[in-house]
N, C-alpha and C positions, 0 to 999 in steps of 0.2 A: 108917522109912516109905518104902515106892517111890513115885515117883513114875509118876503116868497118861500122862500127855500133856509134852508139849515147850511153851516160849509161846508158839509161831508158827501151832499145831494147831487148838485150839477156835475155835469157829465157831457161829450160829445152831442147827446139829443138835444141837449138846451142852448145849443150856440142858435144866434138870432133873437132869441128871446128878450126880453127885460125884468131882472131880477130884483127884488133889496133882500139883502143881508145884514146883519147888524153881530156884533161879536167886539173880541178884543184883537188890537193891536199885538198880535207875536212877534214879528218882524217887519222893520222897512227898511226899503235899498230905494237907493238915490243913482241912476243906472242911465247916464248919457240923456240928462233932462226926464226920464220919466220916474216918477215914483212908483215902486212897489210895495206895497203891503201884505203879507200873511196875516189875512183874519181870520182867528178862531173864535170858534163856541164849544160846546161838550162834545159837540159830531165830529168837528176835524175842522182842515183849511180849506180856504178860497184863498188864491192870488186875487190881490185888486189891482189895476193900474192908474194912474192919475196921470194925464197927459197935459204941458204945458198949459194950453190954452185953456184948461178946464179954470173955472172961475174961484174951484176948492183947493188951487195948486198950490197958494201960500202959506193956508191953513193948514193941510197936508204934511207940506217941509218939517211942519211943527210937531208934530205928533210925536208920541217917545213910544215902548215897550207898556202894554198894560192900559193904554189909555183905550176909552170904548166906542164905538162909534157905528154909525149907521151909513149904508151905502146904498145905492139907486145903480146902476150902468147894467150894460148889454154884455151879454155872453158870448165871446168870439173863441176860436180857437187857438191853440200856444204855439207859440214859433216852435219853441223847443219843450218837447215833452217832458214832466216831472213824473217819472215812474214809482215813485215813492210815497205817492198821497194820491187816493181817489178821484179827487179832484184834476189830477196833471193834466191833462188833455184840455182844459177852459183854463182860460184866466176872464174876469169882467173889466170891463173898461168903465171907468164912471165918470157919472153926468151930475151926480148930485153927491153930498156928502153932508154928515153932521157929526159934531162932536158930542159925545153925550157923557162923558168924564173924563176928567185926567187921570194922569195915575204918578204917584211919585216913584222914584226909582224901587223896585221890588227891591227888598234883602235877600233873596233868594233867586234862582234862577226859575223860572213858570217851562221846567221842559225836562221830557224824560231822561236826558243828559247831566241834570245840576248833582253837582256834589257835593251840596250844603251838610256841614253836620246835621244829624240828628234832633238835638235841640236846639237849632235854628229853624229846624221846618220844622219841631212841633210848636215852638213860643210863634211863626207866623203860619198855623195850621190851613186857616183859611185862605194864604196864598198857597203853600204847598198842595192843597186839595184842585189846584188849578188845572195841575199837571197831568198830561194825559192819561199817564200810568195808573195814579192816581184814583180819579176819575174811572178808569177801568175797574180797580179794584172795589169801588163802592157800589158803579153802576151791577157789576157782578154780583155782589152780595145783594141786591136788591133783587135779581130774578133770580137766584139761588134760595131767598126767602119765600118766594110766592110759588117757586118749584115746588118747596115742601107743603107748602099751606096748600097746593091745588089735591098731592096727593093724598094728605091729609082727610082733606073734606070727600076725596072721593070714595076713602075707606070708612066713611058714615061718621066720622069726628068735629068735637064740638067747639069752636075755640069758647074758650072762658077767661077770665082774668082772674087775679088773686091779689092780696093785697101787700103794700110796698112796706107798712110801717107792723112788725109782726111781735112774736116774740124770741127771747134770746132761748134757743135749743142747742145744744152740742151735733156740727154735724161733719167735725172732719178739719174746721178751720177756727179762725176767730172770726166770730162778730160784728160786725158796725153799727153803734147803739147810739139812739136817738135818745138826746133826755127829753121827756116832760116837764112842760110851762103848768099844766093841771095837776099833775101828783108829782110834785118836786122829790128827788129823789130815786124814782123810778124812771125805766128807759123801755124804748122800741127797742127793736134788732131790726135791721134790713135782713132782708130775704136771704140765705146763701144757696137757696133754692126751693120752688113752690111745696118740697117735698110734702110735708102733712097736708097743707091746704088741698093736693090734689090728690088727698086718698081721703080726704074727708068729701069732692066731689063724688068717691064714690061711693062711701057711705050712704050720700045722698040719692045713690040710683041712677048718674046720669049714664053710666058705664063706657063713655067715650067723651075723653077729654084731650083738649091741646095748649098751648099756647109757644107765641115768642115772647120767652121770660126773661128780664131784667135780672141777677141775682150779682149778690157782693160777695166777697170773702176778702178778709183784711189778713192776706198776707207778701211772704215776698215774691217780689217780680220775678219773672224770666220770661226769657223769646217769644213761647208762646201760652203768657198768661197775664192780664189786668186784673186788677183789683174788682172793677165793676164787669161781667160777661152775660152773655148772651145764648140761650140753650132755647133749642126748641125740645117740650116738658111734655112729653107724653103719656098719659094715664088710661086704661081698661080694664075692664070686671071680663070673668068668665074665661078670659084666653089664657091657654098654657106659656109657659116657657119656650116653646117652639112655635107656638101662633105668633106670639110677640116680634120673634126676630122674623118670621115670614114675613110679617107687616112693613117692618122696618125696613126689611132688605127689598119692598115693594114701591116704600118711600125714596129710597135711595135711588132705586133705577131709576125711576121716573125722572129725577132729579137730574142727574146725570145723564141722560138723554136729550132733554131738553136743553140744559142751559149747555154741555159742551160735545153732545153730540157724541160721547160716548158709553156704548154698553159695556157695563159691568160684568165681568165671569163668575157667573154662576154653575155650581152650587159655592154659597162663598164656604171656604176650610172651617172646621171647628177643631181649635187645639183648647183641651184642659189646660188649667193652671198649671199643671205639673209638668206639662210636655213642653207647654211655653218656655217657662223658665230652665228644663230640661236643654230642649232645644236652640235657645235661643237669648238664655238669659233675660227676658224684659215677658213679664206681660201686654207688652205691647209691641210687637215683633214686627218689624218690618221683611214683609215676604218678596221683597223683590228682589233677592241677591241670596246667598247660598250661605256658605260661611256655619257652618252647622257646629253648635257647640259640643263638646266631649269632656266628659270625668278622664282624668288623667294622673288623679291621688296616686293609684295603686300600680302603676307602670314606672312610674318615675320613682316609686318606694325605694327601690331596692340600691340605688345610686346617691343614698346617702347624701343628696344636696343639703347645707345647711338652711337656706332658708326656706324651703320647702318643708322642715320637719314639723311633723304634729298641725299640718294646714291642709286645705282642700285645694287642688289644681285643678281648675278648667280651663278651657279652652281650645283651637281651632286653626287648621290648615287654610292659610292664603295659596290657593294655586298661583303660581309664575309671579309671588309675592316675593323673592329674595332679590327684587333691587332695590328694596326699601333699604334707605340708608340709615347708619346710627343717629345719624340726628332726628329722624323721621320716629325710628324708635321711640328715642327718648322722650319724643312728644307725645307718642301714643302712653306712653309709661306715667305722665302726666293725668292723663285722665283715666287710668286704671286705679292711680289712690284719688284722687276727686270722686270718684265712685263705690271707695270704701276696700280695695283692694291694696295689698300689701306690697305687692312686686309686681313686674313685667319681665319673664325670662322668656330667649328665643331662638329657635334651631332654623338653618337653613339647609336646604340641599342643595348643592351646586356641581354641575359632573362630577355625581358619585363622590361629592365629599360632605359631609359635614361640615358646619361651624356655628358658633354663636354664643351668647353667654354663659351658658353653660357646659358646653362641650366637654371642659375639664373634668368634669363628672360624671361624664356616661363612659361606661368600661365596655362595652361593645358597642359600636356606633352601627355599624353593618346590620346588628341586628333588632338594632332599635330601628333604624330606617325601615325593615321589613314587617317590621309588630307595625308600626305607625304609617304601614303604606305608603309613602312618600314618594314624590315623582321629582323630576329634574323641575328643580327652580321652584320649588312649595318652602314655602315660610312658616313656620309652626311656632303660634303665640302660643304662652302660658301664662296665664294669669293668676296668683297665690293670693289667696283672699283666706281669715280666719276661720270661717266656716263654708258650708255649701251654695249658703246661703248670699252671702258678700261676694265670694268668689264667682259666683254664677252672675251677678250686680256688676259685677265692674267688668266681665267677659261680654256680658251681651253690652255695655255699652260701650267698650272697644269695639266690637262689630259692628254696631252703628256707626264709630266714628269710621273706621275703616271704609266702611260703604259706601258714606259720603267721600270721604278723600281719596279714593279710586274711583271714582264715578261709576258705581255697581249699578246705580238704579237711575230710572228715568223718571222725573218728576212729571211727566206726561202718561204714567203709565201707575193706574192704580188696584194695590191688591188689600183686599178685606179680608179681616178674618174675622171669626167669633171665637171670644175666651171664655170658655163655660169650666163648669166644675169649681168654681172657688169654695177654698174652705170660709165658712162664716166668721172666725175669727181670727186676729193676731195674736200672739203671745208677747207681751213685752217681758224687758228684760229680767223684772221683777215676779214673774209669772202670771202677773194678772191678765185678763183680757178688752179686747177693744173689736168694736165692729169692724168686718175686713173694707164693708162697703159703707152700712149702715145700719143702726139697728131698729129699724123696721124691714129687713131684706128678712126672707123668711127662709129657714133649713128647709132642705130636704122632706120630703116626707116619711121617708123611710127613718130620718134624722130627729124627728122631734121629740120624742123618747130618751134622746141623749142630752137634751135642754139642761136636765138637772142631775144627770148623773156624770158624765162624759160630755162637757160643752166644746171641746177641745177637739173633738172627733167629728164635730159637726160639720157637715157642708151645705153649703147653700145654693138656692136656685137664684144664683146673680149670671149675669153676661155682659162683658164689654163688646161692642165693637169696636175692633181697631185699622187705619188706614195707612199703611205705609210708616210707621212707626211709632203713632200715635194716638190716645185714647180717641176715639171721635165722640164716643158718648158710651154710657153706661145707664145698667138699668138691673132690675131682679122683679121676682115675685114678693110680691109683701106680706106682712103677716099680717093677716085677715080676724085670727081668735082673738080676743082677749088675753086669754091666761097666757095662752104664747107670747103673745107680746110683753105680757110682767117677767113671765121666765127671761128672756130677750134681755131686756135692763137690765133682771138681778144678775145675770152671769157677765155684764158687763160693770158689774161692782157697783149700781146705782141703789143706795137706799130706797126704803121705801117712801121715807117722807121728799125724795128728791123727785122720785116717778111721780108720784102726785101734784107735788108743783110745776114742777114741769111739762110732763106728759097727761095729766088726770082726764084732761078733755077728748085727748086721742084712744086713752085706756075707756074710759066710760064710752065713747063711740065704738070703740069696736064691741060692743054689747049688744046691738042694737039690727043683730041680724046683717052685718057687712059683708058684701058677698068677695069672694075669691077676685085679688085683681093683681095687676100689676104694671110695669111700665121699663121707661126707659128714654134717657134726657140727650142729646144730641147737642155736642157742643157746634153751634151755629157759626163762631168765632174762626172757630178751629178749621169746619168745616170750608171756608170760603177761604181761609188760609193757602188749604193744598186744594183746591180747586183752581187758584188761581195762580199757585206754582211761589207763591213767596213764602220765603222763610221766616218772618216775621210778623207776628200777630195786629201790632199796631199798625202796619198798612191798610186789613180791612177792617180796623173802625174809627172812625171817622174822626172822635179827638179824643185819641188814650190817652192815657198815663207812662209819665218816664219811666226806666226800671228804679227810679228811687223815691214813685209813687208821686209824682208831684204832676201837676198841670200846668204847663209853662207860660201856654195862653192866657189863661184865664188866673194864673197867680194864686193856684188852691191845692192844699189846705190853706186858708189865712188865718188870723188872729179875726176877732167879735170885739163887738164896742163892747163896754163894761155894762151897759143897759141887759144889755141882751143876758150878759151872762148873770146876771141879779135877777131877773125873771126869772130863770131858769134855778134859782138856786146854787149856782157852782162858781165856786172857787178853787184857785189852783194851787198846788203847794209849790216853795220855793225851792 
């Protein structure tokens, strides 16, 4: 029997008709002799009804949650209207029925209500994926992928592929390394992104490239990061720094129109690194809420706090913020040192008075209230962090948490920025350096000159894009010469004989006449994340990873027979 319609379909037109439908059992009631059934499929429900006389009425009684079944009856109209599913206005009446599986009782509940742990809906993933929400969140990421691929191709882009088994480069993480059964001893790396392979396409001349890239990185979990991710990997010759993001932010509209029907505000902000973190503490700033950061080192100087001495204070006025209670405090105080910060101290204003942890230490309070502009009911955090640097780290991400737990921002409501001006590199603590992005991201041009003399002054032409507090992707201009790229390495402390092993292929290609290009990778993950309003990364894909890296499902990592690992050469130490 085929089936006519989908359950999400019928509607008041189709009373009189004769339908089949086929789906699963969600619900059945046993309701003064007639049975009712809620059958679903990926669309939604249909009410069935099963009336005594019908010949299916015994078989019917039988039926449990989950079991699947195919239906035949006529579409009438509902005594009492269900306003809550598309459907309400029809229930079908059925003439025929067939069972087409059972189902043993689900471990979990198949409904946007269940409140199964965690690792119980991902060890029974493929029931969990049942669930409407669910289902939502996947069907989502499916036209949120083709949104981009349409605008993609319509900006003359090529998709291409690249390959899964590569080599091990340094690019920010660890590794996942494949041994070899042919040269024992020796290993792949998985991908932790297409990055060389798609500047060797342009080596090649294609000078527009795409793909949706597979890429690994083997480190630790959090809310919104897996082990295996998903970027859409953008590469082009010839376009500036500013062409690039024009493209992008052409990608995105399109995107964003189509699958939820909203426009983006344009022109998106450009904040430098410096004014980010200035303003905001995070290079990745969420612009929906205020909360604007402040240096506050040199005002509080003179009040002699001891904890304060010889530290950096930043931090930021909550307007109509002083009904936060000490225990509320003390919470936010928590994730001020989680962040790398030293202390949480805090003044409020209440009718014209002062109070708060420090109070005992300001010798004129009246006229610290008027230096610090303060209004009736403002809350003013301070965050003491060891340098600017910390102190500014753990401010902005007390303003995040703040944000969220005053509900500052609507998750329906999305603002972009662009983070340009990055310096090229970090300084660690030892004075050496490291790529800020990467080091293939290329300086400045006014900057290449300081390659070998002043690497440390260097800026680079990188930009993230950021959404509501979070990287969405990142990208730069690459460095296109040769020699630049060896200077690159050497200021990031790589031997010569290491560039060569490592890089010799990328360094010999850029010889070869490579023309100027650049890009920028678009985390696909992330993105369907806040499109779809969840805070949780492993909702849109389809079977993550726990945060302790494990596969519940599918019971991986596992152990190898000892066959396997003799082929391969490896043995493990005890």
């Amino acid at each position: 029997m085929h089936y006519t319609h989908h359950n999400n379909e019928l509607n008041i037109a189709h009373v009189g008709q004769t339908v089949s439908l086929k789906g699963w059992v969600a619900k059945k009631r046993n309701l003064g002799g007639l049975i009712f059934i809620d059958l679903r499929d990926r669309f939604g429900i249909t009410q069935l009804v099963i009336q005594p006389e019908n010949p299916n009425y015994d078989e019917a009684a039988t039926f449990k949650s989950e079991y699947v079944i195919e239906a035949t009856g006529l579409v009438v109209k509902r005594e009492s209207i269900n306003s809550q599913i598309a459907t309400g206005e029809i229930e079908v009446v059925v003439n025929s029925l067939k069972l087409l599986n059972t189902a043993e009782t689900p471990p979990i509940g198949i409904s946007n209500e269940d409140k199964s742990l965690e690792d119980t809906r991902l060890k029974y993933r493929y029931l969990d994926l049942r669930r409407p929400i669910m289902q939502n969140y996947l069907i989502k990421r499916s036209q949120i992928t083709q949104a981009v691929r349409e605008a993609l191709l319509v900006e003359g882009f090529n998709e291409f592929e690249t390959p899964i088994l590569g080599k091990s480069t340094p690019e920010g993480a660890r590794d996942f390394l494949v041994p070899s059964r042919i040269y024992p001893g020796e290993f792949y790396a998985l991908p932790q992104s297409p990055q060389i392979y798609k500047q060797l396409y342009m080596v090649a001349g294609f000078e527009k490239y795409f793909q949706i890239a597979r890429c690994f990185r083997d480190e630790d979990l959090r809310a919104d990061r897996q082990l295996e991710f998903t970027q859409v990997d953008i590469e082009t010759s010839f376009l500036s720094e500013q062409d690039i993001q024009a493209m992008i932010e052409r990608v995105l509209q399109h995107t964003f129109k189509k699958v939820l029907n909203y426009d983006i505000d344009f022109p998106i902000p450009r904040l430098s690194y410096e004014k980010a973190i200035s303003l905001y503490g995070s290079d990745k700033p969420d612009l929906r809420f205020g909360l604007l950061l402040n240096t506050y080192t040199d005002m509080f100087a003179p009040f002699e706090i001891p904890f304060f001495s010889d530290k950096s204070i930043r931090g930021f006025v909550i307007p109509n913020g002083a009904h936060l209670t000490r225990k509320e405090l003390d919470q936010f105080t928590l994730s001020v040192k989680k962040n790398h910060g030293e202390a949480l101290a805090y003044l409020k204003y209440i009718n014209q008075e002062l109070s708060g942890s420090i109070l005992k230490f300001i010798t004129e309070p009246k006229a610290l209230v008027d230096t610090l502009g303060l209004n009736n009911q403002d809350l003013l955090c301070l965050v003491v962090g060891k340098d600017y640097a910390k102190a500014s780290n753990a401010a902005g991400a007390l303003r995040k948490e703040v944000g969220e737990y005053m509900n500052l921002a609507s998750d329906t409501d999305y603002k972009f920025a662009w983070i340009v001006d990055w310096p090229l590199f970090d300084e660690n603590e030892d004075g050496s350096l490291t790529a800020a992005h990467h080091p293939f991201t290329a300086p400045k041009e006014q900057d290449k000159a300081l390659l070998k003399t002043n690497p440390k002054a260097c800026m680079a032409q990188a930009y993230d894009i950021v959404l509501n507090g979070y990287e969405l992707g990142g990208g730069s201009v690459r460095i296109h010469e040769s020699h630049i790229q060896q200077q690159m390495f050497e200021a990031i402390g790589l031997p010569s004989d290491v560039i060569e092993q490592r890089f010799g292929f990328l360094v010999g290609a850029l010889k070869y006449g490579t023309p100027p290009h650049g890009g920028l990778a678009l985390g696909l993950d992330r993105l369907v994340m806040l499109m779809t309003g969840t805070k949780n990364i492993k909702d849109v894909i389809a079977f993550p990873k726990t945060q302790s890296a494990r596969d519940l499902m599918m019971e991986a990592p596992s152990s190898v027979a000892d066959l396997q690992l003799d082929e391969l050469k490896i043995s493990f130490k005890k």
